[in-house]
SEMAR-682347 format. One line per 2 residues: number of its first residue (from 1); their letters; for each residue x, y, z of C-alpha. Coordinates in nm, 3 decimals, decimal comma. Example, Ala and Ser with C-alpha at 12.3 -4.5 7.8 and 13.67 -1.06 7.14 Angstrom:
2
1 = as = 1,230:-0,450:0,780 | 1,367:-0,106:0,714
***
This chain:
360
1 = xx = -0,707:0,649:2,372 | -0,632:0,343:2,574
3 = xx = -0,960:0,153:2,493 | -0,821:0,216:2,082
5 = xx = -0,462:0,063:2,209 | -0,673:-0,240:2,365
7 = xx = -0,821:-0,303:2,027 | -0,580:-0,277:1,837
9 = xx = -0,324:-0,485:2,035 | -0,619:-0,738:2,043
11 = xx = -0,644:-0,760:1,694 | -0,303:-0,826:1,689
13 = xx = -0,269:-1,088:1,940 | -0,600:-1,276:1,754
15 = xx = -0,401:-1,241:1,439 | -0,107:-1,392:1,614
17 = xx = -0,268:-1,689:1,743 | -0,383:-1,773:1,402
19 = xx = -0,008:-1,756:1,270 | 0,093:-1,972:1,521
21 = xx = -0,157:-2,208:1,444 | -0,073:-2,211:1,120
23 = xx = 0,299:-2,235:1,202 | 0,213:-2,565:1,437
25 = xx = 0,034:-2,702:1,127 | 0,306:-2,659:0,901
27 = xx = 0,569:-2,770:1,164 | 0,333:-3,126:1,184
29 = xx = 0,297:-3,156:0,813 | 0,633:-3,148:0,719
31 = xx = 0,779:-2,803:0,633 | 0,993:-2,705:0,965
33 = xx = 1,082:-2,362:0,778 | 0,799:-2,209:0,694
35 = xx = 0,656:-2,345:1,009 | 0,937:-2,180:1,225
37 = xx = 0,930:-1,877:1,040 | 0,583:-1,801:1,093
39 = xx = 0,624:-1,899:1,461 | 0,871:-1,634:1,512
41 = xx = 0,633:-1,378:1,293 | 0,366:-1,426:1,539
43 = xx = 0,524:-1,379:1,844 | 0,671:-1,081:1,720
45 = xx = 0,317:-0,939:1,651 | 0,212:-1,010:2,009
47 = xx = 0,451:-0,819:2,143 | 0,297:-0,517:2,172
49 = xx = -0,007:-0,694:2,329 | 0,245:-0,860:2,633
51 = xx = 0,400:-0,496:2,679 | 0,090:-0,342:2,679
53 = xx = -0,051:-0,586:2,955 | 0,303:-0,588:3,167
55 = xx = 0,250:-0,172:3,195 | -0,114:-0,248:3,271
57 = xx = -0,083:-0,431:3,576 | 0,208:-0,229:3,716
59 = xx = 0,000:0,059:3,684 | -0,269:-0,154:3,911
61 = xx = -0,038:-0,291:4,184 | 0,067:0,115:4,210
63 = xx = -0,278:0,222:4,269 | -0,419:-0,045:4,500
65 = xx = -0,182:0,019:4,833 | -0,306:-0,181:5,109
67 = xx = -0,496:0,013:5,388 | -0,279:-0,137:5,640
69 = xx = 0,045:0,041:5,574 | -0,124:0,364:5,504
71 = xx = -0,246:0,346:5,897 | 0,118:0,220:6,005
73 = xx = 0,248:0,525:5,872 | -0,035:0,730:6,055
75 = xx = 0,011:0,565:6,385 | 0,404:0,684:6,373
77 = xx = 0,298:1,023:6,549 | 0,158:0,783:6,836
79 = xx = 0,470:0,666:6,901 | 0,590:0,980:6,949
81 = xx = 0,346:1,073:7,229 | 0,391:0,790:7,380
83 = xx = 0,767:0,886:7,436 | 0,690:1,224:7,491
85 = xx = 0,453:1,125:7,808 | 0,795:0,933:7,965
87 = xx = 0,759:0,987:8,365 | 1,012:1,283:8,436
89 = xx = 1,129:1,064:8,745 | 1,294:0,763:8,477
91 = xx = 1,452:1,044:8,252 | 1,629:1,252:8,592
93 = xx = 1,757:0,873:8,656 | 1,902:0,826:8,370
95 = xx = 2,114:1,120:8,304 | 2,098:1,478:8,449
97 = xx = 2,148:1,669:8,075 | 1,777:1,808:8,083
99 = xx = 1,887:1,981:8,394 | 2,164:2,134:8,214
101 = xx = 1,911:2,189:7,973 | 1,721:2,398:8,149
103 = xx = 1,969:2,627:8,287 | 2,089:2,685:7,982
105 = xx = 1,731:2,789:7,909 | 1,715:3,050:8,182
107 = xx = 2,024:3,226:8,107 | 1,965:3,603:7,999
109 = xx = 1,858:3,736:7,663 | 2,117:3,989:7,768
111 = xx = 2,400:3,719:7,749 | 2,257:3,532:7,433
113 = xx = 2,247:3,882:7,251 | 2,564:3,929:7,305
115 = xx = 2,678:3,583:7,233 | 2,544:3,615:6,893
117 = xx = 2,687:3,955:6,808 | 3,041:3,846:6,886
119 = xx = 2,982:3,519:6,677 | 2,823:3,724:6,410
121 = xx = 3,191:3,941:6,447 | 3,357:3,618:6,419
123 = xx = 3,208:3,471:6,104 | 3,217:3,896:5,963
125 = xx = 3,577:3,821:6,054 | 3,659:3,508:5,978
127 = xx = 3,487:3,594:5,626 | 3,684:3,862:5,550
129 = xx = 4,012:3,716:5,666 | 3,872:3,424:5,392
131 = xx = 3,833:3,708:5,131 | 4,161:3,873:5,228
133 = xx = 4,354:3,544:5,218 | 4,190:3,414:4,845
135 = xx = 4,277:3,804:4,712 | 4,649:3,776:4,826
137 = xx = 4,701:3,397:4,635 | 4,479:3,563:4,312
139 = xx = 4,750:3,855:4,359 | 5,043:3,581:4,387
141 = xx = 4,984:3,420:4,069 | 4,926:3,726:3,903
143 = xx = 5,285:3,775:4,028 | 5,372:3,440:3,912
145 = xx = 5,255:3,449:3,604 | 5,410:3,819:3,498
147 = xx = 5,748:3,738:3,669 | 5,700:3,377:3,418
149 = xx = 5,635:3,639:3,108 | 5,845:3,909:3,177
151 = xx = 6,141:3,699:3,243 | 6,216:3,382:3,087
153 = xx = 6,446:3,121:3,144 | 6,611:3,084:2,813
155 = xx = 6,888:2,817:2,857 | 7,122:2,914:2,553
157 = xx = 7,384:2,701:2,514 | 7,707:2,783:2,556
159 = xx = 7,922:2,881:2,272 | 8,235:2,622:2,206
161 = xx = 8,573:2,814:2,083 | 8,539:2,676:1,691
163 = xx = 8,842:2,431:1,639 | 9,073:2,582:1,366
165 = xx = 9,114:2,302:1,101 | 9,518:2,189:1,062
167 = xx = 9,668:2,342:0,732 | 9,759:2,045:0,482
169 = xx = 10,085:2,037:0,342 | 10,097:2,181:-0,015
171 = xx = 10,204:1,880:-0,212 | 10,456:2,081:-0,422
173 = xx = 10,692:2,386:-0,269 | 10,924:2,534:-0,465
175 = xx = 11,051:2,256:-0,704 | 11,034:2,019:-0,433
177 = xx = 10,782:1,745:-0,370 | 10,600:1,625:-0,056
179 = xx = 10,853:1,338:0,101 | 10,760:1,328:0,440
181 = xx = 10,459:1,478:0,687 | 10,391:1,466:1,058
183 = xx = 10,089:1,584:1,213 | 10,152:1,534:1,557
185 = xx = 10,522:1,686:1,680 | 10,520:1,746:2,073
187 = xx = 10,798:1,953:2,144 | 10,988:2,052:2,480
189 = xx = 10,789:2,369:2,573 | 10,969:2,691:2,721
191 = xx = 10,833:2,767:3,049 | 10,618:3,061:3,148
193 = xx = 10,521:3,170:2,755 | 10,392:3,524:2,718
195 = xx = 10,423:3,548:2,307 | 10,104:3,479:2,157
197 = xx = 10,103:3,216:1,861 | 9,799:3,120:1,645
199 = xx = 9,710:2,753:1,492 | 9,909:2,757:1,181
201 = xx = 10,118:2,999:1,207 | 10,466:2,900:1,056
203 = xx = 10,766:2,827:1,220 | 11,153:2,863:1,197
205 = xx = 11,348:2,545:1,318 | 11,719:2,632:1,413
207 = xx = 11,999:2,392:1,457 | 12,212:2,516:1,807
209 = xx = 12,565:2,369:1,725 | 12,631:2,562:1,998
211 = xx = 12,417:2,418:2,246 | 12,589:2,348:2,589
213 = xx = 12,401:2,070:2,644 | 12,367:1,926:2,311
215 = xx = 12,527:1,983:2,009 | 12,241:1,863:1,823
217 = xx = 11,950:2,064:1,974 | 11,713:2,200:1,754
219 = xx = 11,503:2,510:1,828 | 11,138:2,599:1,737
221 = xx = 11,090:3,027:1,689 | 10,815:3,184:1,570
223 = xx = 10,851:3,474:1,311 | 10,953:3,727:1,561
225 = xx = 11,263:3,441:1,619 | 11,148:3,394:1,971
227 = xx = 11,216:3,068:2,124 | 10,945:2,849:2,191
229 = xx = 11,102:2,533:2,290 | 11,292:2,259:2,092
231 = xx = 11,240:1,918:1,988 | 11,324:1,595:2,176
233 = xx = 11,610:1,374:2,085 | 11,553:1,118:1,876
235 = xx = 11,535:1,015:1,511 | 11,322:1,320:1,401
237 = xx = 11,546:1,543:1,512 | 11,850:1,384:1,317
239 = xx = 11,672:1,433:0,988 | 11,545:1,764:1,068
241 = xx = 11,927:1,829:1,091 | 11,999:1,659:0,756
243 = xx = 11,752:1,828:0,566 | 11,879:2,163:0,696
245 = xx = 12,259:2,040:0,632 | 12,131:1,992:0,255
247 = xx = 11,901:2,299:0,234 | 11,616:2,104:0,162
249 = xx = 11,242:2,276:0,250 | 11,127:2,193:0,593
251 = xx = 10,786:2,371:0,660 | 10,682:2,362:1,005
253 = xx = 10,336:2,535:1,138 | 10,165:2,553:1,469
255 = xx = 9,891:2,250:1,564 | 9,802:2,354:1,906
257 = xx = 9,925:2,608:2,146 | 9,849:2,594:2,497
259 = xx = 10,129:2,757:2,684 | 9,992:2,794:3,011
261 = xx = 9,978:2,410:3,032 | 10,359:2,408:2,872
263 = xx = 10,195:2,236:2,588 | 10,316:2,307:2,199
265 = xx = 10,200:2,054:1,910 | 10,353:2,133:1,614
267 = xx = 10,328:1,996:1,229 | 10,624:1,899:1,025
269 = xx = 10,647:1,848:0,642 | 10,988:1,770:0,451
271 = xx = 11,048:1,834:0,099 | 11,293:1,661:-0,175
273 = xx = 11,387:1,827:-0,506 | 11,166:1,650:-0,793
275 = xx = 11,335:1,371:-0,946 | 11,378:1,417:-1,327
277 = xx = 11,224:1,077:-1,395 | 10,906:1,191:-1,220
279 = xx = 10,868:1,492:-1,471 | 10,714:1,283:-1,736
281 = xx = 10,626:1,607:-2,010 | 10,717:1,954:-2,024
283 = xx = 10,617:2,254:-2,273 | 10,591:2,649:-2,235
285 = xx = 10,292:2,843:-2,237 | 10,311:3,264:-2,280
287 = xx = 10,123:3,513:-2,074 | 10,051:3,856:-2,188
289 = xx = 10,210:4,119:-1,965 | 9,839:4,282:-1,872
291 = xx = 9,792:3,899:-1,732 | 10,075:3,833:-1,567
293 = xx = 10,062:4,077:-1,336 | 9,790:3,846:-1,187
295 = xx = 10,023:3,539:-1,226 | 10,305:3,681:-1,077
297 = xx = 10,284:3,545:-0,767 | 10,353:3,223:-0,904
299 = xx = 10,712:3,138:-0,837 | 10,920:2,845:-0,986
301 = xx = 10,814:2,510:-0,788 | 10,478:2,610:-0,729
303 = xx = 10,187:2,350:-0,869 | 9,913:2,542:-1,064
305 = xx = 9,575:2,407:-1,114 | 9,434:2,331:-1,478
307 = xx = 9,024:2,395:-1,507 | 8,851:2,379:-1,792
309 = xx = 8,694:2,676:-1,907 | 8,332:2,594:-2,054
311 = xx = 8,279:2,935:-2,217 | 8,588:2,894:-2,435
313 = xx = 8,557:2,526:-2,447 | 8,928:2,452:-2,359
315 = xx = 9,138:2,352:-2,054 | 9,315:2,666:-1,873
317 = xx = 9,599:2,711:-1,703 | 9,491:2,932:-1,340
319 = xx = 9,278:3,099:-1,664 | 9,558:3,316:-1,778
321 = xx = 9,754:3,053:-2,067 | 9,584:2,777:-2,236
323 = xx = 9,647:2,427:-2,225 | 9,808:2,249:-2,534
325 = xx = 9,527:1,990:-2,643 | 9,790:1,716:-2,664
327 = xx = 9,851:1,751:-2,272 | 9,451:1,743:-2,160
329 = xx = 9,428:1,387:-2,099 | 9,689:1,491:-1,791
331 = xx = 9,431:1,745:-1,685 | 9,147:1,482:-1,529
333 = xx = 9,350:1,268:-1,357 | 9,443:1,320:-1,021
335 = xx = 9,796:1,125:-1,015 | 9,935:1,402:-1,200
337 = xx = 9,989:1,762:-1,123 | 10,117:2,040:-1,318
339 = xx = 10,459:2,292:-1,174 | 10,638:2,604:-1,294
341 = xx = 10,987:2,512:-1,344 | 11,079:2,856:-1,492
343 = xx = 11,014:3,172:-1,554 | 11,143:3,346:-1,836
345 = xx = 11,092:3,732:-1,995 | 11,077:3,791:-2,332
347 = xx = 11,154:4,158:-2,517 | 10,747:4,223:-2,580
349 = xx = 10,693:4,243:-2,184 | 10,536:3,911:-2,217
351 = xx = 10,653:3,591:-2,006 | 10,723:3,234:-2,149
353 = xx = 10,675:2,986:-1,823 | 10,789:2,660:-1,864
355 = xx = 10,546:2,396:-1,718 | 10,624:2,022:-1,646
357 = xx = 10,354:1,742:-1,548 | 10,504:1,512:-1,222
359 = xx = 10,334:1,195:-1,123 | 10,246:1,171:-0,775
***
């Protein structure tokens, strides 16, 4: 096999010392390329030949060793001798440890027996205090782990009381219009509160002409009439006076209630009679008696709403009366809403309301 590699990689190499001649010749004559190009083709074809060679004479300098180092290495066990065959006298000078040595060689097979059967008991021991001790941390994690499963730590967050939204005024109340609305009424809070009151909730305000200390104090009650405090002096409690002088609507309603920190925030909205300007149309729509025992609850002053109803195609009035067409270009736009402003029976059972359209 190797003399076939040697021929062929000499082939090779002859070939590639023809290319290069070539490649010289055609660098002389003129053409650089071609002569460059077949320079690098035929060193590329000797490769083989220079890789084959480079292996070859490693493989050479491995096999011929010199003699000399093979006996160095032979001769070490001399040395040896030569250090075993020390005079005993030089070694006694130098330290006494062989003595020791040599006691310790002479002391009983009794005593060594034994001294390996206790350390034999040790490393028994000391292995199975290893086992013991790696079985009790396995057994430890197990606990871990299960005491990790079987109870987790969920952290649930806790639950906030929801916040009751503030009831908006209606705009319209009984024939009367929205004038005036505060949100934000502290008032002077009765001490030690036990009646329970709930955001909302309306309220009766009382004028105390009677009041020994003032003669206009105003009182806040709930709907059982008990007292819950009254409001400061000032200008808003002048014209709660004056609107219950004229017996116009005041509606007032709970905003907070926190009586164990003598705290009571209450909501205020005043009402003036419509203006007869402001009613800009009126007209009368009739409701069947079977329907008007739904509508009933609507008393004169209240605002209805107008919808239109895409089944029948036409505006309705809360669905029970139907709008006159001439009035539906007052039912889309928000600056104008629609009141009762009476309420009248007829013979048949039936009701004719009458309806008027205020501006905002």
């Amino acid at each position: 096999m190797n003399t076939l590699k040697v021929v062929i990689y000499s082939i090779l190499l002859a070939i590639s010392i023809m290319i290069g001649i070539f490649a010289l010749i055609g660098i002389v004559v003129g053409d650089v390329f071609l002569g460059v190009f077949l320079l690098i083709f035929a060193v590329t074809l000797s490769l083989p030949f220079i890789i084959f060679e480079s292996k070859k004479a490693k493989e050479n300098k491995i096999k011929a060793v010199p003699q000399e180092t093979v006996q160095n290495q032979t001769e070490v066990p001399k040395q040896d001798k030569e250090i075993e065959t020390v005079p005993q006298e030089t070694v006694q000078n130098q330290t006494e440890v062989p003595k020791q040595d040599k006691e310790i060689e002479t002391i009983p097979q009794e005593t060594v027996q034994n001294q390996t059967i206790s350390q034999n008991q040790e490393n028994t021991g000391t292995e199975k205090s290893e086992k013991i001790r790696m079985i009790r941390q396995n057994l430890n994690r197990q606990s871990e782990t299960q005491k990790v499963i079987t109870t987790p730590t969920v952290n649930t967050p806790k639950e906030e009381p929801k916040k009751v939204e503030i009831r908006k005024p209606d705009y319209i109340f009984d024939c009367q219009k929205l004038k005036y609305f505060y949100d934000d009424v502290k008032i002077s809070a009765e001490k030690n509160l036990t009646v329970e009151c709930k955001v909302n909730e309306t309220l009766i305000l009382s004028h105390e002409e009677d009041n020994e200390y003032d003669e206009n104090a105003v009182a806040v009650l709930n709907g059982d009439r008990v007292r819950l405090g009254y409001l400061f002096k000032g200008k808003l409690q002048q014209m709660v006076i004056d609107y219950i002088e004229r017996e116009d609507d005041i509606i007032a309603r709970i905003a907070s209630y926190k009586p164990q920190e003598d705290e009571i925030i209450i909501t205020l909205a005043f009402y003036r009679p419509i203006p007869k300007d402001e009613i800009i149309e009126k007209f009368r729509v009739s409701v069947s008696e079977s329907k008007y025992s739904e509508f009933y609850y609507y008393m004169e002053g209240s605002q209805v709403n107008v919808m239109y109803d895409f089944d029948k195609d036409k505006y309705m009035i809360e669905e029970f009366a139907k709008l006159p067409e001439r009035f539906e270009n007052y039912a889309d736009n928000h600056d104008y809403i629609f009141v009762i402003l009476d309420d009248k029976e007829n013979d048949s059972g039936s009701h004719s309301i009458q309806i008027g359209i205020v501006k905002r």
